[in-house]
PASEBA-1860 file (N, C-alpha, C; in nm, 3 decimals):
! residues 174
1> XXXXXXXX> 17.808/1.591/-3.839/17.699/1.538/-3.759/17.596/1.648/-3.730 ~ 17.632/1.746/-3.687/17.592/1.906/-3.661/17.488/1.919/-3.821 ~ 17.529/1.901/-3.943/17.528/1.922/-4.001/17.355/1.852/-4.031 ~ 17.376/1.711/-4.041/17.234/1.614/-4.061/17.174/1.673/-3.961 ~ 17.206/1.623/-3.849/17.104/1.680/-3.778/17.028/1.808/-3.768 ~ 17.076/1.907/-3.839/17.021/2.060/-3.818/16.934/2.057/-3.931 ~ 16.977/1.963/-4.070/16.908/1.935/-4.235/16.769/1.875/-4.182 ~ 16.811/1.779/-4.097/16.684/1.706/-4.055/16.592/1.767/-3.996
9> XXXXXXXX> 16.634/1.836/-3.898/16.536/1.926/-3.827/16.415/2.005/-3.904 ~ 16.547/2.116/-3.996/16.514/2.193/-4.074/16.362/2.103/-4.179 ~ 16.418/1.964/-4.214/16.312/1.870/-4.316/16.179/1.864/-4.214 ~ 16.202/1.841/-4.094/16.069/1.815/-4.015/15.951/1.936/-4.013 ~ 16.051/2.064/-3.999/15.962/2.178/-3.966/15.941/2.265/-4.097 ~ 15.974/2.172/-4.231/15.905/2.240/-4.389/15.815/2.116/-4.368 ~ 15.787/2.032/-4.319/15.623/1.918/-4.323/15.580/1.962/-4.253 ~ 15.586/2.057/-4.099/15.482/2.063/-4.034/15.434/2.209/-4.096
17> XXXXXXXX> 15.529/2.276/-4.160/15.483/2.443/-4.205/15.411/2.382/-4.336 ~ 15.475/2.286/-4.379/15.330/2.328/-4.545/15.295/2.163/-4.554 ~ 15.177/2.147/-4.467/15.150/2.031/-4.460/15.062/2.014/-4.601 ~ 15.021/2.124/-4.609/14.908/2.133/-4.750/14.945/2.161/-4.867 ~ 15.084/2.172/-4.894/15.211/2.195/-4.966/15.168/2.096/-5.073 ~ 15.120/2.121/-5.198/15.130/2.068/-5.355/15.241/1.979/-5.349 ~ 15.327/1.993/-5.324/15.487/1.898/-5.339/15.540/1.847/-5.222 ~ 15.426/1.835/-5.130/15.485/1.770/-4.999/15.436/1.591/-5.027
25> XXXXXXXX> 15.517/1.484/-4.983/15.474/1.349/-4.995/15.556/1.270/-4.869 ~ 15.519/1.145/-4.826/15.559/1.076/-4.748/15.563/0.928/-4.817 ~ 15.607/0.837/-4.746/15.651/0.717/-4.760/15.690/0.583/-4.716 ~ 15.721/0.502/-4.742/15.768/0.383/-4.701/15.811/0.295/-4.816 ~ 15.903/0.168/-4.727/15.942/0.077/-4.834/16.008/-0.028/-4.713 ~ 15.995/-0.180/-4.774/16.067/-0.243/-4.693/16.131/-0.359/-4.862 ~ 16.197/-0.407/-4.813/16.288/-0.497/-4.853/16.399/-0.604/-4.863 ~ 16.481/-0.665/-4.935/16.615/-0.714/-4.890/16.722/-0.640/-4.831
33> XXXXXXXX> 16.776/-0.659/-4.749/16.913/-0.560/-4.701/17.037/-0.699/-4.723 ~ 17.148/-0.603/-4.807/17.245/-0.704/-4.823/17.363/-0.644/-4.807 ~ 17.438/-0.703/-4.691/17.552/-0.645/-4.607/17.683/-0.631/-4.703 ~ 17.744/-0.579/-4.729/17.841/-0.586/-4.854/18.007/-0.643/-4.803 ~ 18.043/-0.607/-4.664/18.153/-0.640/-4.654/18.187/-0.747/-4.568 ~ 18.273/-0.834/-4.515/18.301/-0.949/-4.487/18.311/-0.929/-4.336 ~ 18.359/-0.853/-4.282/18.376/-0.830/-4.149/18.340/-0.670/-4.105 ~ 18.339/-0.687/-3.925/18.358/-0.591/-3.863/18.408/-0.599/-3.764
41> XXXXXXXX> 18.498/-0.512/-3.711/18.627/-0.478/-3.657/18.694/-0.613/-3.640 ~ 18.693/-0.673/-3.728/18.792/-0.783/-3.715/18.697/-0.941/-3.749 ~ 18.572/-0.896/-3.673/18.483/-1.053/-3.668/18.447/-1.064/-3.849 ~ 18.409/-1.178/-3.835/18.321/-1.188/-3.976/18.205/-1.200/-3.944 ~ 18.143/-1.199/-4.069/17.969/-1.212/-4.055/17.941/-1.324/-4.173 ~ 17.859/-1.399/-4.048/17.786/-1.538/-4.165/17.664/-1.563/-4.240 ~ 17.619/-1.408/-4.149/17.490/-1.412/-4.213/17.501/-1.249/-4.275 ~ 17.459/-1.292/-4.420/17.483/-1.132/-4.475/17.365/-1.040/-4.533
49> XXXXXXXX> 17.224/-1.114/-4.525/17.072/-1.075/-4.563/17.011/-1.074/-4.469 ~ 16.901/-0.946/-4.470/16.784/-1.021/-4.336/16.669/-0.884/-4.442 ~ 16.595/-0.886/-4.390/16.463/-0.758/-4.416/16.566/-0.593/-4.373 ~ 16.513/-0.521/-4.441/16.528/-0.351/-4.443/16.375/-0.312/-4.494 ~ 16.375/-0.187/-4.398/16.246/-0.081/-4.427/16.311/0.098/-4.436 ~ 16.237/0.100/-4.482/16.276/0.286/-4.471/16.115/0.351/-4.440 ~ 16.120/0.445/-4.390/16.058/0.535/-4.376/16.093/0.729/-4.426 ~ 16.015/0.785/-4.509/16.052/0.908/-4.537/15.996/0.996/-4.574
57> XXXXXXXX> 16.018/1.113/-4.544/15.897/1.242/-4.646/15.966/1.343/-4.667 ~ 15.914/1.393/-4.829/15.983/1.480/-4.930/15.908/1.542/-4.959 ~ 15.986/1.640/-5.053/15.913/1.784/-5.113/15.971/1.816/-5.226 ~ 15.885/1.818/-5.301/15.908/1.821/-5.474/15.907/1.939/-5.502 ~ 16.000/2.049/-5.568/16.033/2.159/-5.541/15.981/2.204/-5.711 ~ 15.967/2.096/-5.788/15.921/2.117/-5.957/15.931/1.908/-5.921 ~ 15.897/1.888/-6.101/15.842/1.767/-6.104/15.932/1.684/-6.128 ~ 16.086/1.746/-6.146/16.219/1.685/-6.179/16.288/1.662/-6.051
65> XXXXXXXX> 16.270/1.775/-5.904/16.412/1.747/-5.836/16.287/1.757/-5.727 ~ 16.351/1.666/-5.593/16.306/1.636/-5.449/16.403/1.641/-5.348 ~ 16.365/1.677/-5.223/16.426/1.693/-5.112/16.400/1.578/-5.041 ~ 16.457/1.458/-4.969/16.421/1.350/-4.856/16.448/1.318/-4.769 ~ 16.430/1.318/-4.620/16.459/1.250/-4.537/16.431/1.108/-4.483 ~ 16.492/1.058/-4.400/16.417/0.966/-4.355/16.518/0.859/-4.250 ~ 16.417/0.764/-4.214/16.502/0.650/-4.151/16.529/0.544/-4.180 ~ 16.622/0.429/-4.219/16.616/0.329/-4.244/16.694/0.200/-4.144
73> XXXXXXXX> 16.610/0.113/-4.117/16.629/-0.021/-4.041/16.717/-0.091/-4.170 ~ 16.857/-0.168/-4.161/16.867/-0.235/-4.265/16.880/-0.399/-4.204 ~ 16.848/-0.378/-4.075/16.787/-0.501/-4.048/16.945/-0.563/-3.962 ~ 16.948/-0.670/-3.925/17.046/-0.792/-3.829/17.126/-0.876/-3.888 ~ 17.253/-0.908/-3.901/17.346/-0.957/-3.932/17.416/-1.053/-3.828 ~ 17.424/-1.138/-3.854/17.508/-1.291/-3.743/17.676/-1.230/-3.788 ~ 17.724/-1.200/-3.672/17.887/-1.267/-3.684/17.942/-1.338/-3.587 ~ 18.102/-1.360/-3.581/18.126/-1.456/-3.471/18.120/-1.386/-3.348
81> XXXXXXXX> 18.084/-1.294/-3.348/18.128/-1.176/-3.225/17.936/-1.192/-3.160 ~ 17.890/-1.222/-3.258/17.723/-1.191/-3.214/17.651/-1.120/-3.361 ~ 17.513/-1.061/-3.254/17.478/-0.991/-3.367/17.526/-0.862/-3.396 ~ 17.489/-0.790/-3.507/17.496/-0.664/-3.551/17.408/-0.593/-3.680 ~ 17.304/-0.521/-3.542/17.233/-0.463/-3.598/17.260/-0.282/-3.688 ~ 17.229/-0.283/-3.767/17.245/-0.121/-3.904/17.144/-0.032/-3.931 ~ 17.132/0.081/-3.860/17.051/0.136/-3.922/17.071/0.282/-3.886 ~ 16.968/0.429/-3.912/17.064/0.574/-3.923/16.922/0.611/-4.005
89> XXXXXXXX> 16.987/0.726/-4.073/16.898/0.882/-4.111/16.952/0.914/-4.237 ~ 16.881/0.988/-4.306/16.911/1.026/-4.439/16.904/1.121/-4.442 ~ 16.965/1.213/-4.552/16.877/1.352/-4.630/16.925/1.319/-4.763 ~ 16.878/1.304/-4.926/16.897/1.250/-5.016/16.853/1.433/-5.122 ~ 16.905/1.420/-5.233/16.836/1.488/-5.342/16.785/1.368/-5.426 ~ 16.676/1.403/-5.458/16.593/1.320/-5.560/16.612/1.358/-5.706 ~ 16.637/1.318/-5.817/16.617/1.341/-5.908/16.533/1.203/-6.062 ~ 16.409/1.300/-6.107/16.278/1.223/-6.183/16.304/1.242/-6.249
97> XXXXXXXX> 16.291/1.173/-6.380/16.267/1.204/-6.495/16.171/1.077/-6.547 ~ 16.064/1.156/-6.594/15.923/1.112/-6.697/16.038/1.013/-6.829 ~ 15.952/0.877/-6.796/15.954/0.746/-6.919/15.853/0.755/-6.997 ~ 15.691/0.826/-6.940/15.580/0.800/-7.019/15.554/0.711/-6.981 ~ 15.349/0.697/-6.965/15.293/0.633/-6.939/15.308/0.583/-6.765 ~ 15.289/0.698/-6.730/15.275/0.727/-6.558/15.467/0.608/-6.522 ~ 15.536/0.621/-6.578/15.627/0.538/-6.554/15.740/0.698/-6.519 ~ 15.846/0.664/-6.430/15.956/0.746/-6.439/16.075/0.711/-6.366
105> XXXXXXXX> 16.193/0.719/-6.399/16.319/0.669/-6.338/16.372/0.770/-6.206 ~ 16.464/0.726/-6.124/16.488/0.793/-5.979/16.605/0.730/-5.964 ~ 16.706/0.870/-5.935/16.820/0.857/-5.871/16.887/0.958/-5.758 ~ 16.931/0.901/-5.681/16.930/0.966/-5.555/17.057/1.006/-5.514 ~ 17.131/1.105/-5.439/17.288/1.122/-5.410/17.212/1.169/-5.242 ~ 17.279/1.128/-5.103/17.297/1.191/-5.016/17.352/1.149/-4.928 ~ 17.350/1.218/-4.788/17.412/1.211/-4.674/17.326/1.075/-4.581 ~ 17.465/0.969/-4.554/17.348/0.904/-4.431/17.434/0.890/-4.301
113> XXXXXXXX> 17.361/0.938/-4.175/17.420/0.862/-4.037/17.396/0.730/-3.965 ~ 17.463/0.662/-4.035/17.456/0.540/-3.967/17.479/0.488/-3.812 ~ 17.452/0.381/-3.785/17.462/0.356/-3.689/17.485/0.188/-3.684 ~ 17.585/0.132/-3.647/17.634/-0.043/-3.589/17.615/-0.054/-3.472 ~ 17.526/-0.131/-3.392/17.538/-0.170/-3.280/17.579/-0.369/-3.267 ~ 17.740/-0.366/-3.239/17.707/-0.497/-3.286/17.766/-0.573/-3.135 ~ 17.662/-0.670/-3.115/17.645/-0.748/-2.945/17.852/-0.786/-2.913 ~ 17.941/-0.769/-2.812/17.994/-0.789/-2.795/18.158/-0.684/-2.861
121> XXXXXXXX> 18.088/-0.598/-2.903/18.172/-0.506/-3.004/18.185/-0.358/-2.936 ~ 18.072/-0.371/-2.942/17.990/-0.197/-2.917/17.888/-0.105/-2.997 ~ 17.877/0.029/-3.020/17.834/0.091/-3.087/17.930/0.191/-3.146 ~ 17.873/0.299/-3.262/17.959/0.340/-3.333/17.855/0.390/-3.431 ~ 17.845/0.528/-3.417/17.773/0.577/-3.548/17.871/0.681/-3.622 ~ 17.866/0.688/-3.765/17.930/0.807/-3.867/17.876/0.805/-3.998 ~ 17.929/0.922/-4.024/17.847/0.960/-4.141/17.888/0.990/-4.271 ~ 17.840/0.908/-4.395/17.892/0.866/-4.494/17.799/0.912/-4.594
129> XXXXXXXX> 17.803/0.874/-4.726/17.746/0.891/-4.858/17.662/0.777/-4.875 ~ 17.543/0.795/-4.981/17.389/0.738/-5.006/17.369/0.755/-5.116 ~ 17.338/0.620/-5.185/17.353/0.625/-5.312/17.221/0.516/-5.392 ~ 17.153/0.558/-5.508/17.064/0.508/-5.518/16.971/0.537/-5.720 ~ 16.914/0.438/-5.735/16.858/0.416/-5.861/16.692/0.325/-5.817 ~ 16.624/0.362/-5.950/16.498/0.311/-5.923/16.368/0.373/-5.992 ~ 16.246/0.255/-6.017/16.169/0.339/-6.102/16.076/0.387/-6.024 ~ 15.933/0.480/-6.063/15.839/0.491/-6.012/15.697/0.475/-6.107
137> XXXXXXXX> 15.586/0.422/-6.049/15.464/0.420/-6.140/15.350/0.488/-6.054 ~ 15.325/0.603/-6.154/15.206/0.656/-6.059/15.085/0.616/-6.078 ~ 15.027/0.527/-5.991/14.904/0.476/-6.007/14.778/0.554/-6.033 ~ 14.804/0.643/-5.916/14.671/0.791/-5.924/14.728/0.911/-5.883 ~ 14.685/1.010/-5.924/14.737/1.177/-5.859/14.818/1.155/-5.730 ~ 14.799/1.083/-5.647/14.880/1.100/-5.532/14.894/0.997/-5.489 ~ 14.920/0.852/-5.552/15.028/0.762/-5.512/15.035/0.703/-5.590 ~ 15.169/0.652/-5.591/15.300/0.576/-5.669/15.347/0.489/-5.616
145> XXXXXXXX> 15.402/0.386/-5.684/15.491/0.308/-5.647/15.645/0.261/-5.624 ~ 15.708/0.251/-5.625/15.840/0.231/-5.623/15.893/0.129/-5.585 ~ 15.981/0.087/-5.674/16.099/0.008/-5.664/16.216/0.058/-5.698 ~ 16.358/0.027/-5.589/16.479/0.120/-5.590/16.536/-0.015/-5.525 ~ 16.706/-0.001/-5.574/16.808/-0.009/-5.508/16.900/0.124/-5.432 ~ 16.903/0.072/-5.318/17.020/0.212/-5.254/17.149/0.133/-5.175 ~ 17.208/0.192/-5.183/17.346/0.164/-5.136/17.389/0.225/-5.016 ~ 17.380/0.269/-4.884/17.429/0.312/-4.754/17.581/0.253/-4.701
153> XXXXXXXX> 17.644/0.361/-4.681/17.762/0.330/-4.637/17.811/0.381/-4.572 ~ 17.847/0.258/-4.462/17.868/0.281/-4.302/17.971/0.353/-4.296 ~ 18.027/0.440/-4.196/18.152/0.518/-4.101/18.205/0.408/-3.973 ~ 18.160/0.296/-3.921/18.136/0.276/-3.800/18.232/0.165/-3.772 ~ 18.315/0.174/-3.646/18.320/0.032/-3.575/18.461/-0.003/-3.637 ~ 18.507/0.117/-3.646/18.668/0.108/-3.742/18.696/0.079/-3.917 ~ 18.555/0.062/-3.956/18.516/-0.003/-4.111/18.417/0.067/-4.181 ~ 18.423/0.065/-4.315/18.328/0.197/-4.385/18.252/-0.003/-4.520
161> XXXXXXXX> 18.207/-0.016/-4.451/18.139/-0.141/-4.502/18.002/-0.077/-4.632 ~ 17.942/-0.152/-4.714/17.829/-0.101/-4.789/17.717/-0.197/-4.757 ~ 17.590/-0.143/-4.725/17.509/-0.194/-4.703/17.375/-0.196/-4.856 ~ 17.317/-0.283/-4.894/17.231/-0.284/-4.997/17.091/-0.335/-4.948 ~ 16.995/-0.194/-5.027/16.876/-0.219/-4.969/16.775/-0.209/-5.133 ~ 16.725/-0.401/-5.181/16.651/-0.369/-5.288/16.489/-0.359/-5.161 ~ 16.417/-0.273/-5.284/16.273/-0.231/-5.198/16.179/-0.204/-5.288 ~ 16.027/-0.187/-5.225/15.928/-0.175/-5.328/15.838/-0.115/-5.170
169> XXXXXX> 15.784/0.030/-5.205/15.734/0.104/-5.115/15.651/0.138/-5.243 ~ 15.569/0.255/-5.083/15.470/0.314/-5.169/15.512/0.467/-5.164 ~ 15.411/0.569/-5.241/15.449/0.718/-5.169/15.274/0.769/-5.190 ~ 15.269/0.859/-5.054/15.172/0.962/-5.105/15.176/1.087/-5.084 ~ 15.165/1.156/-5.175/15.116/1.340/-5.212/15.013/1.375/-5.164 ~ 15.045/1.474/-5.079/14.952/1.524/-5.040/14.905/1.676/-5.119
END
C-alpha cells in the first residue's frame, strides 16, 4: 500500500516538474464496466454492468515504453445485500508498438488499489494486479485515440473478483 501510494506521489510530482516535458500526456476514457464474479462476501450480484471512466497521465520515456497513473470509477453493481460500488488507483507500464499509418497496439501490466464499498457489507480496499490490451490512432501530433480492454482485480471484502473495463478515451501530449 506504502508502496502505490509513494509511486503515485512520486507520478504527480514528475507532471508538475516537467510539465513541458516532450513525453508528458494526460487522459481519459469512459466505458462498459463488467463485474466478473458472482458474488461478494457471500451476497450475489444481479446486476453485473453499469458505465466506468478512468482518468490518467503518463510519460513516454522513448516511443515504445510509458509510465501511468490514474483513477478509475468502474461504476455500481445491485446485489442482494444492496449496492456495491468499485473503484481505486493505478500505476501501469505501457508498452507501443507502431502498426503504421498513425495506428499502434497497447498493452499494459500494473499495480491497482482498489476499493468495494458495498451498502450493508462495508468497505475494504487491497491491492492487486492490472491488466490490459488495446489500440491507438493518432489523429494529430498530440492527440490520439484509444480503445482498450483492462482487466482490474479486486483484493476486497474477503474476494479477489475481476472487474472489466471496455473504453474509448482520448489522450493529449503535451
Amino acid at each position: 500500500m506504502k508502496l502505490i501510494a509513494n509511486s503515485l506521489i512520486a507520478a504527480a510530482a514528475l507532471v508538475a516538474v516537467s510539465a513541458q516535458a516532450e513525453g508528458l500526456y494526460v487522459g481519459g476514457s469512459v466505458g462498459g464496466s463488467h463485474y466478473k464474479d458472482g458474488d461478494i462476501a457471500g451476497y450475489s450480484l444481479s446486476d453485473h454492468a453499469d458505465t466506468g471512466l478512468k482518468l490518467y497521465g503518463g510519460y513516454s520515456f522513448n516511443p515504445n515504453i510509458a509510465l501511468e497513473a490514474g483513477y478509475a470509477n468502474l461504476g455500481k453493481f445491485r446485489s442482494s445485500a444492496g449496492d456495491v460500488k468499485a473503484d481505486g488507483y493505478f500505476l501501469d507500464a505501457v508498452g507501443t508498438l507502431p502498426l503504421g499509418y498513425n495506428f499502434s497496439a497497447l498493452g499494459r501490466v500494473g499495480v491497482f488499489n482498489g476499493k468495494l464499498k458495498a451498502d450493508g457489507i462495508g468497505n475494504d480496499r487491497g491491492t492487486s494486479y492490472k491488466v490490459g490490451l488495446g489500440v491507438q490512432y493518432d489523429i494529430a501530433k498530440n492527440i490520439s485515440v484509444r480503445t482498450e480492454w483492462e482487466r482490474y482485480r479486486f483484493d476486497a471484502l474477503g474476494s479477489k473478483p475481476d472487474t472489466d473495463l471496455y473504453s474509448v478515451g482520448v489522450n493529449y501530449k503535451f
